[in-house]
Structure formats: structure tokens, C-alpha cells
KOLVEXLUM-359441 format. One record per residue (C-alpha): residue in one letter; x, z, y. Coordinates in steps of 0.2 Angstrom, whole numbers, padded with zeros to 4 digits, always signed. Layout:
residues N
AXZY...
end
This chain:
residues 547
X-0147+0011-0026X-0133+0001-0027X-0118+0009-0036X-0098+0010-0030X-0086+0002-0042X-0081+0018-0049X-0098+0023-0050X-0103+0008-0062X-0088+0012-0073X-0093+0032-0076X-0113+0026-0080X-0107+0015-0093X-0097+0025-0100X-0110+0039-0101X-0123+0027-0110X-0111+0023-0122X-0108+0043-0126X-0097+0049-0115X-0099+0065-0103X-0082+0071-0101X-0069+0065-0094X-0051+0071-0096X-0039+0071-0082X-0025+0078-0068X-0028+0075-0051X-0019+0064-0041X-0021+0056-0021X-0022+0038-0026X-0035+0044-0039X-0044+0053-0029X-0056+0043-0029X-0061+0042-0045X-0060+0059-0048X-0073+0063-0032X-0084+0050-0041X-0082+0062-0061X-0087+0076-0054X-0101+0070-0044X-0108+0058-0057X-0124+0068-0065X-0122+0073-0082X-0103+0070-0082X-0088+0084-0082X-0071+0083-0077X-0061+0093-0088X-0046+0097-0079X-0028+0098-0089X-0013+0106-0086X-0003+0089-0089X-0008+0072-0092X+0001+0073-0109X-0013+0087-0114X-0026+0075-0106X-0021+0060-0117X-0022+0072-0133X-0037+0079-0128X-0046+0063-0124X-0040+0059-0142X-0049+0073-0149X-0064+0072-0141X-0065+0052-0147X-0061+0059-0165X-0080+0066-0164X-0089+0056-0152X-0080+0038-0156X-0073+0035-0137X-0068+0047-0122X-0061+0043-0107X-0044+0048-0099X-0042+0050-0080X-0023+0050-0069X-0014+0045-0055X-0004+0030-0051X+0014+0030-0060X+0019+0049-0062X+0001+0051-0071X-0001+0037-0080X+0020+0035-0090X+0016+0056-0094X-0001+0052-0103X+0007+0036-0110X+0014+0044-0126X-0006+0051-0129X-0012+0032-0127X+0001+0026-0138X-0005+0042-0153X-0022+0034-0147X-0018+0015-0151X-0009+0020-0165X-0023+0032-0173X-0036+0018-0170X-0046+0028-0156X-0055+0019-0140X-0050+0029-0125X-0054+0022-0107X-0039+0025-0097X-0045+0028-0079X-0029+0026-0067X-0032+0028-0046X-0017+0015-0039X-0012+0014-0021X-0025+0002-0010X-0024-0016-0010X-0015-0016+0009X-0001-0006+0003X+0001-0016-0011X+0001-0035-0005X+0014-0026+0008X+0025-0019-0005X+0026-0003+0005X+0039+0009-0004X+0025+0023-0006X+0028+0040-0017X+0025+0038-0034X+0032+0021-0035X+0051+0016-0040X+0055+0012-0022X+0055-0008-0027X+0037-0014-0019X+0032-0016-0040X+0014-0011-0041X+0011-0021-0057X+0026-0011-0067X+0017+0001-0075X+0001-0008-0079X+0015-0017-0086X+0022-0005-0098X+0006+0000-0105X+0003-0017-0113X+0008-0013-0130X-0003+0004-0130X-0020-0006-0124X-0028-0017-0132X-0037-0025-0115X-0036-0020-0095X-0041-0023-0078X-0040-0020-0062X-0058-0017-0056X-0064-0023-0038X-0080-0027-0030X-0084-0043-0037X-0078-0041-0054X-0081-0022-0062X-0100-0027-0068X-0091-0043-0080X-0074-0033-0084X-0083-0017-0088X-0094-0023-0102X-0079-0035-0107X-0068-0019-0109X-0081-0011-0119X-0082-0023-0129X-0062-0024-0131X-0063-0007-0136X-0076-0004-0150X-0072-0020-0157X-0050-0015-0158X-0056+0002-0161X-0041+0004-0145X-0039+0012-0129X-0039+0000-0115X-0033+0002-0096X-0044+0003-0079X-0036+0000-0064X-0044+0007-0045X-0037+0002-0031X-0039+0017-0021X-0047+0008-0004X-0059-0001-0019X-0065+0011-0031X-0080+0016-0017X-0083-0001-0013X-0103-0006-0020X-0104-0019-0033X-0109-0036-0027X-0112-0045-0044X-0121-0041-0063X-0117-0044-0081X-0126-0041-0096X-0122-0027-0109X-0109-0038-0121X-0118-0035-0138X-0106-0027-0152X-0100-0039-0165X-0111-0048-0179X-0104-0052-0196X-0106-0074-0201X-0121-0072-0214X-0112-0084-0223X-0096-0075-0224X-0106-0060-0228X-0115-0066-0242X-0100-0073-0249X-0090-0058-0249X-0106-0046-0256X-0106-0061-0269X-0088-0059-0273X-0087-0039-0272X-0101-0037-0281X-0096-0050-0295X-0079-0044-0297X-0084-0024-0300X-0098-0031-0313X-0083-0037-0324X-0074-0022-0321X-0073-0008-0335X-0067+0006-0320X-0067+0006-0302X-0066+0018-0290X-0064+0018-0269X-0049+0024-0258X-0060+0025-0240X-0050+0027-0224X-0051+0032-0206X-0058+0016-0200X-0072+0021-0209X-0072+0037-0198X-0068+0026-0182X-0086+0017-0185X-0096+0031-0188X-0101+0022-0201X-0096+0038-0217X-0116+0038-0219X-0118+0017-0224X-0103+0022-0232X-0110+0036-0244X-0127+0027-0246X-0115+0015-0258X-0108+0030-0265X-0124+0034-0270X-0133+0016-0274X-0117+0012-0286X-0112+0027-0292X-0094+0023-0289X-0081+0038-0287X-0066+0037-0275X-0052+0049-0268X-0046+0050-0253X-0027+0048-0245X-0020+0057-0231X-0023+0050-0217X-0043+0050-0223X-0046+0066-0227X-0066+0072-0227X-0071+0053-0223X-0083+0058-0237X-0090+0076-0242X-0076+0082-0254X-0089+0093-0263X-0099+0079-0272X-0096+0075-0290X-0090+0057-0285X-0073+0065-0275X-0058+0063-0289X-0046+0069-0275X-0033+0066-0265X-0021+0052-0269X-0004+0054-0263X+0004+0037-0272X+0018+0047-0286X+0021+0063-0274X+0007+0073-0277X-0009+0075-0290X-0003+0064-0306X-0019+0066-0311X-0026+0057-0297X-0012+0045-0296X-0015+0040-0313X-0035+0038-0311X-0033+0027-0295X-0019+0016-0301X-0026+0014-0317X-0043+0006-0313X-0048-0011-0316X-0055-0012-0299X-0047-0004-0283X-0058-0004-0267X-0050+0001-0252X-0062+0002-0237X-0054+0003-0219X-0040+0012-0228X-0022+0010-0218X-0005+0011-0230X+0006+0021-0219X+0021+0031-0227X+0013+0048-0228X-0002+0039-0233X+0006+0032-0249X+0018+0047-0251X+0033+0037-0243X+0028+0021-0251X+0026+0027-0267X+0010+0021-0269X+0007+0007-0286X-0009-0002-0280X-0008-0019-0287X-0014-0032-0278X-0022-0043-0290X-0037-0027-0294X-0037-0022-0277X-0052-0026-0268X-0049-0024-0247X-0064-0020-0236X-0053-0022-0220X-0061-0018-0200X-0067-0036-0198X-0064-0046-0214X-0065-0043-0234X-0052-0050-0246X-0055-0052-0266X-0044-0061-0279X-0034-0070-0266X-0045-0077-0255X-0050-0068-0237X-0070-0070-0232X-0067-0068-0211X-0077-0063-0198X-0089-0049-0206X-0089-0032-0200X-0087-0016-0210X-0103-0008-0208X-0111-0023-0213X-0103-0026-0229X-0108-0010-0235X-0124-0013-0230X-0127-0029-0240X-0116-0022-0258X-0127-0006-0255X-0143-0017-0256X-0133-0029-0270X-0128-0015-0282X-0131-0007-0298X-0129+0011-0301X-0119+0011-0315X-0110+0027-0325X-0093+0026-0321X-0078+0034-0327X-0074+0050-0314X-0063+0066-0315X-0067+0080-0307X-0057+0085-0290X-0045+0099-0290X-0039+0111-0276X-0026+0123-0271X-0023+0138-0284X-0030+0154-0282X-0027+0166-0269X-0010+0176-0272X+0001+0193-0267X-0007+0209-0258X-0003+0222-0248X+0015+0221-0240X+0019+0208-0251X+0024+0194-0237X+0016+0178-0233X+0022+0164-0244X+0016+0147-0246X+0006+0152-0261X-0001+0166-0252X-0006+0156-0234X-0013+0139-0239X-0026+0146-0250X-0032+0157-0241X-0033+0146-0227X-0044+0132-0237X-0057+0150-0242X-0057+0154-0223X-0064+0137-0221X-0082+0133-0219X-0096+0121-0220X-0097+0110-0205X-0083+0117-0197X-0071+0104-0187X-0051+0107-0191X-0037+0103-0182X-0020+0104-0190X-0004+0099-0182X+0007+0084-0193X+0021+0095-0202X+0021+0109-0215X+0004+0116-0211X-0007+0100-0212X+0004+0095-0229X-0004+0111-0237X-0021+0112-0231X-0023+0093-0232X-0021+0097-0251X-0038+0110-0251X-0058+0106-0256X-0065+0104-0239X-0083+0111-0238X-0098+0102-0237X-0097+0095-0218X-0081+0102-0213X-0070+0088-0205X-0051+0088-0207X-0043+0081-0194X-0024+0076-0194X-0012+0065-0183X-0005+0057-0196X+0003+0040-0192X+0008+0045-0173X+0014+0060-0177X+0018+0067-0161X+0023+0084-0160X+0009+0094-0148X-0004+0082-0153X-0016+0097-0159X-0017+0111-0147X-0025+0100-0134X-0034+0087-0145X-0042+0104-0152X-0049+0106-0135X-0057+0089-0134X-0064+0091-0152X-0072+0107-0147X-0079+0101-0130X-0086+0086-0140X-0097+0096-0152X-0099+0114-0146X-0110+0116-0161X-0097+0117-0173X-0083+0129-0175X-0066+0124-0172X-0051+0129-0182X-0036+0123-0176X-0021+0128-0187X-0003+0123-0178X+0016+0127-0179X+0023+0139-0166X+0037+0124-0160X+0024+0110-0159X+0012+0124-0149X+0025+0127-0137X+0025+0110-0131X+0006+0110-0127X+0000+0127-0126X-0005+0127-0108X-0021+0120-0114X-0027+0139-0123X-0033+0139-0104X-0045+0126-0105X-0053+0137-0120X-0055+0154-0110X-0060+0143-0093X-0072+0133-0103X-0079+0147-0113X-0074+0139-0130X-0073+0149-0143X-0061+0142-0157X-0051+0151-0172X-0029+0148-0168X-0018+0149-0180X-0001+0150-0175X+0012+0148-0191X+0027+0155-0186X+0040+0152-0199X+0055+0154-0183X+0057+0136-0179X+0056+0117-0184X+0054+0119-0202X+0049+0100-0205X+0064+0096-0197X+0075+0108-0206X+0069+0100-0222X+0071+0081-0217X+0089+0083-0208X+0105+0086-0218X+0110+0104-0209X+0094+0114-0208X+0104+0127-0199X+0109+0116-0185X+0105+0122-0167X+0093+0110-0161X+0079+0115-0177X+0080+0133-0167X+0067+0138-0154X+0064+0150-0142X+0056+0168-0149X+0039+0170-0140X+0026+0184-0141X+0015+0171-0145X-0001+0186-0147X+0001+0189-0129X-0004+0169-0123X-0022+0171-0125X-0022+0184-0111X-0010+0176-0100X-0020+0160-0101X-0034+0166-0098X-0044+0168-0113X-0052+0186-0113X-0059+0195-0125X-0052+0186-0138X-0049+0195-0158X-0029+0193-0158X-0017+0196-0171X+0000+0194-0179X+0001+0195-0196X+0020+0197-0208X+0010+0203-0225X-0005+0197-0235X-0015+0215-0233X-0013+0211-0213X-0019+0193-0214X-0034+0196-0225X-0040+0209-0213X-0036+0198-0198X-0046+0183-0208X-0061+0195-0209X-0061+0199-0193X-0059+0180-0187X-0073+0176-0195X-0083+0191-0191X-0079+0188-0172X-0092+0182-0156X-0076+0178-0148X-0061+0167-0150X-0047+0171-0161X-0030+0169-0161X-0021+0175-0176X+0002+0172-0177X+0005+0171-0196X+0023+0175-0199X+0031+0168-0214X+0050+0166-0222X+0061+0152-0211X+0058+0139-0229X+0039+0145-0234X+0035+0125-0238X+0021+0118-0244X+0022+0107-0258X+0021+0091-0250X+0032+0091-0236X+0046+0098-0251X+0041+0083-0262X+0040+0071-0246X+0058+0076-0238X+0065+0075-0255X+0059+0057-0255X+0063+0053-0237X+0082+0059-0241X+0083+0049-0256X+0078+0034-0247X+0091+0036-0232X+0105+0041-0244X+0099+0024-0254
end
């Protein structure tokens, strides 16, 4: 049978591990939408604004390694923009579906709805160049070449990329073929070379130890990864942004380095090694606690997406995976000096004693689980958990250099849907949950069944501790009864409370994680309970605007 143009997109996608597809609805687009929920083996999972879509999508590819995003022309495409953006910027290959008017009303520059009223239908393609890394606009004659080619795009930049179809097009059959493109190979000389050089370097090294990032994640590729962990004995921490790239419960896990703002112990370990090998790692502000990271360059040793560099000179076109295949064959296992990875401090306060930081993030990190996936919002609440020993094949999952506010909510949703296996804990603040909460919905339609925290500490506390008046208006938000959301949205049956003292919590933590259902627990805290990091981290970023 011959397939439509839309029809060829949605089967590729699905052989490359996609089998939902996030989206709003929209008349230019519905054609591709006909086509997702038609497509065997393929859902669309509707949301309640393209925003949530984009974050969702972004989710979802946290787990799977792609996902695929589906809008309208123009009013779809610039809300979901922001998500793509989060997505380019956090290294994610989403595939960004967008139905456009039909190729008449276009050649015609008809003033049509959805458009600007100037007979532009390029503009907005237009503005999502700098958040793609490749597009098209898929036809007839071309989607069986541009598909694979966008594929290819996307695994290789590990970035979203842009699909347009024209609306009179996207049910058009394909008239031509094109062979898979294969995934990129490293130069054997290169590779050699490098392995060579790694591998020689760390021989005349006394100590040594890894910092691995998310691009490790972004490949799949943590197993090749902790097979060299294991053939060379080599320790490593972890920074922010790559939390649980590694299981933090092995004896190899120093902890987390957060350049001179957290863990001296840590920092010390890391910046004093004779060999420093960072492996897909990114160094971004909050990654480096705001550049306070002393990594010199002439012991670092860079294992980079598509490149290794050692001692000055940069060995091109070898892939990650691949280099850590060929040191784990190359090296010896070898004793090397290690300290042993701390966590947060023990549990505190009971009874009516009130929820401070030293009482929450704790007992967050014990309510965690093996294998569990978490969600945590960029602000206060992911500054202390990010600090806690994850359990063996729990995932932590932060937005770390975007940033966006609402990012977690929905990308929650696509985590969950992406491995239904695993339970999800998403852990938010109540101002970055009012921007996204439409999407508790998605949870109770879908029958999801994920443990909420809502930390309600009345209003923007990161803000409050970055800005110079903490009290000023725009850090307030409105006072919602945030228990009564998973009812109205649909999510029934749910365990629900809100918790002010630390006798309160525990029992709503037993009951959380006693429960067959969802949970959605508000925890209520003082206006200032920080954690450590974001105190140390808006000190730093104060002094630095002052300086």
C-alpha cells in the first residue's frame, strides 16, 4: 500500500521509538492530526496548550531519546516555540509537526486566519530557525529524502527540527523512496588516535576522576558509559545539570560538584586530580555554581558529542559512544584514589514543628525510590533535592540550562507516558505550577498515576532571593487551594493532602507511597525556607551584578 506524506512521517518516527505524539488541534493541521490517531500503534495525546505540548514532548524525549510535537499554523506553532527553544537548549530531538495552510492559498498570498494579514507564509518557519536545528516542508516528491535527512539532523545535533504540511499535501501518496540515512560513524584513525591519547595521558596520571554530562544521557549511551567505569576503575562526580547520569549508589560516585558553592570536599577532589575527564559534560552557570568552577585546562581531558580534545590538540569526527567503547577495551583497571559520596543530613523536627528546609529536602530524598523517574521544577525545590543520593535506577531530571518556569508539570506527563513502568515523582513550586497545571488533566484522563508535590512557600521564592526587594509585588502570587485541582481536573480518586507540620507530612509520605492511586500532596512552608544552594547561588549572582 502506498502511504500519504503524513503517513510516511508518523511510521518513521514510530520505528525510531516514537508512539505518541503531543499536540492541540488546529484546521490547517488537521490533517496530520486525522493521520496520529489513525496511525496503528500511535496516540495522540491531546494538551491543553501547545506550551504544555512542547514541555511534554520534552519529557517524553528525556526517557525515549526523541518525541514528536504536533500544532497548527502560526497561533500553535510561536505558543509551543518557547518548549522547542527549552528543547534545542536542553539537547533534546523533538520533531515538530506543524499543518500550514495549502499550497493555493499560499502562492496566492491569501490573508487567511492565523496569519499576520501580510500574505507571509514563510514568517514563522522563519522564526523558528534558531530553535531547529534542520526543516522542511514536506510534499509529495520530497518527504521519503527530507524525512530520513531530518532524522538524521536530529540524532546527530541531538535538536529538535521542523516539519512542515501543507494542508492540501499532507494526504498526497509518496511518489519517490530514500534509504534509511545511517547514524554517524567515528574516522578509525581519529579514533584510534584519541584512545591512544586518553589512554596514555591517564597512565601518567597519579589521580583522575570523570565529571559525565547529560549528552551522555541524550545518547543512551550511560551503559557504555559505566562499562568504563567498571573496566578502569575510575571515580567521577557529577554536576547539576547531570545528575543520576550514573547510578549514584556505586562506590565510584564522589558526589556532586558544584565548582566553590557547594561540597568542598568534592570540589577539592575534582579540581585537585592530575587528570580531569569530562564526558559530554556542558559548563553552564548553575552547572559550575555561577562559574565558580577551577577546572584547568591543561589536566582536563574533553570527551565532547563528536570530537575528543587532549593536551591541546582536538582528534575530530569520533562519536561519544565510540570513544568509550575503544578506552573501555584499552584500559587497565587500576585502584584509584576515591572519597565516598555524601547526602543530605538526617531527617529533622516532629510533630507540629513546621516544615523547614532541614526538615523537607531530606525527607524528600528517603521518600525516594529505586527506579523511580523525578521530575523537579529549576528553583528552590530542585536546588535541594539535586543535592540527595538518588537510589539505584532512580533518574533525576531537571531543566537546568532553559530554565523555564512550568517546564515540569507537563514534561512530568510525558516522562510518565514514556515509561509507564516506573513511578513518577514530580516535585514543583506552586507559581511555576500555576503556569502549567492544566496538564493534572492529562494524568486522570490518561489514568497515570504519579506522586505531586506542590511546595508552597506563598510565592516566587527564587525570585525573592535573586531580586533586591524580596517583598516587592511582582514576587506575589495568587492564593489557590491548590488540594482541590486534582478533582477539578479530573483526576479521581486521588490520596490528597496539605501538609504545614512535619507529623502531617510524614503521614501524608506514608500514605503516598502506600497508595494505588495518584497523589497530590501541598507542602506549606515559611515565605524564606531555602535550600542551601539556591542561598549560596543568589549570594553569588548578587555579588556578581553588584561587581
Amino acid at each position: 500500500m502506498t502511504l500519504t506524506v503524513i503517513q510516511h512521517v508518523l511510521t518513521r518516527l514510530q520505528e525510531i521509538g516514537i508512539s505518541d505524539v503531543f499536540g492541540v488541534p488546529g484546521d490547517f493541521a488537521f490533517p496530520v492530526n486525522d493521520a496520529i490517531c489513525r496511525q496503528p500503534g500511535m496516540r495522540w495525546i491531546g494538551c491543553a496548550n501547545e506550551l504544555n505540548a512542547a514541555y511534554a514532548a520534552d519529557g517524553y524525549a528525556r526517557i525515549k531519546g526523541v518525541a514528536a510535537l504536533s500544532t497548527t499554523y502560526g497561533v500553535g506553532e510561536l505558543s509551543a516555540l518557547a518548549g522547542v527553544a527549552g528543547a534545542y537548549a536542553e539537547r533534546l530531538p523533538i520533531f515538530h509537526l506543524v499543518g500550514t495552510p495549502r499550497m493555493a492559498v499560499q502562492r496566492a498570498r491569501a490573508i487567511v486566519h492565523h496569519t499576520l494579514g501580510t500574505g507571509e507564509y514563510d514568517l514563522f518557519r522563519r522564526m523558528s530557525e534558531p530553535v531547529v536545528c534542520a526543516h522542511a516542508v514536506m510534499t509529495p516528491q520530497n518527504v521519503a529524502y527530507e524525512t530520513e535527512r531530518l532524522i538524521a539532523e536530529a540524532l546527530y545535533h541531538l535538536r529538535p527540527v521542523y516539519m512542515a504540511f501543507p494542508a492540501d499535501l499532507a494526504n498526497q501518496p509518496v511518489v519517490s523512496r530514500a534509504s534509511p540515512v545511517p547514524l554517524p560513524q567515528s574516522d578509525p584513525t581519529q579514533l584510534a588516535a584519541a584512545t591512544r591519547a586518553v589512554v596514555a595521558a591517564l597512565e601518567d596520571a597519579e589521580t583522575a576522576c570523570l565529571l559525565p554530562g547529560l549528552i551522555v544521557a541524550r545518547l543512551g549511551a550511560g551503559d557504555r558509559l559505566q562499562r568504563l567505569v567498571d573496566a578502569s576503575g575510575l571515580p567521577f562526580a557529577t554536576m547539576f545539570h547531570d545528575k543520576t547520569v550514573l547510578d549514584e549508589q556505586q562506590s565510584s560516585y564522589a558526589g556532586m560538584y558544584d565548582g566553590a558553592l557547594m561540597n568542598k570536599d568534592v570540589q577539592s577532589f575534582v579540581e585537585g586530580r592530575d587528570r580531569i575527564v569530562t564526558v559530554g559534560t556542558l559548563m553552564t552557570d548553575f552547572n559550575t555554581g555561577s562559574f565558580t568552577a577551577n577546572l584547568d585546562p591543561k589536566r582536563t581531558i574533553a570527551i565532547d558529542h563528536h570530537s575528543v580534545s587532549v593536551d591541546g590538540h582536538t582528534y575530530p569526527s569520533v562519536e561519544l559512544g565510540d570513544v568509550l567503547d575503544a578506552l573501555t577495551a584499552a584500559m587497565a583497571k587500576r585502584d584509584w584514589p576515591r572519597i565516598s559520596a555524601g547526602s543530605l543530613g538526617p531527617m529533622v523536627g516532629e510533630g507540629d514543628a513546621p516544615i523547614t528546609a532541614e526538615a523537607l529536602y531530606p525527607r524528600w530524598a528517603a521518600f525516594i525510590r529505586p527506579g523511580d523517574i523525578v521530575v523537579a521544577e529549576t528553583g528552590t525545590a530542585s536546588m535541594g533535592l539535586g543535592f540527595a543520593r538518588m537510589p539505584s535506577g532512580a533518574n533525576f531530571y531537571n531543566q537546568t540550562l532553559w530554565g523555564a518556569i512550568g517546564w515540569a508539570t507537563p514534561a512530568a506527563v510525558g516522562a510518565a507516558l514514556a515509561d509507564p513502568t516506573r513511578r513518577t515523582v514530580l516535585i514543583t513550586g506552586e507559581g511555576s505550577h500555576q503556569l502549567t497545571v492544566q496538564e493534572l488533566g492529562l494524568f486522570g484522563q490518561l489514568g497515570l498515576k504519579p506522586v505531586v508535590f506542590v511546595l508552597n512557600n506563598d510565592g516566587y521564592l527564587i525570585e525573592r532571593l535573586l531580586c533586591k526587594d524580596p517583598e516587592i509585588s511582582y514576587n506575589d502570587i495568587a492564593p489557590w487551594r491548590y488540594t482541590e485541582l486534582p478533582h477539578a481536573f479530573g483526576c479521581d480518586g486521588w490520596t490528597v493532602a496539605r501538609v504545614a507540620t512535619c507529623a502531617d507530612f510524614d503521614a501524608a509520605l506514608t500514605a503516598a507511597a502506600e497508595a494505588n492511586s495518584g497523589a497530590y500532596i501541598e507542602v506549606v512552608t515559611g515565605r524564606y525556607e531555602a535550600s542551601p544552594l539556591s542561598l549560596k547561588l543568589s549570594e553569588k549572582m548578587k555579588q556578581a551584578a553588584e561587581g
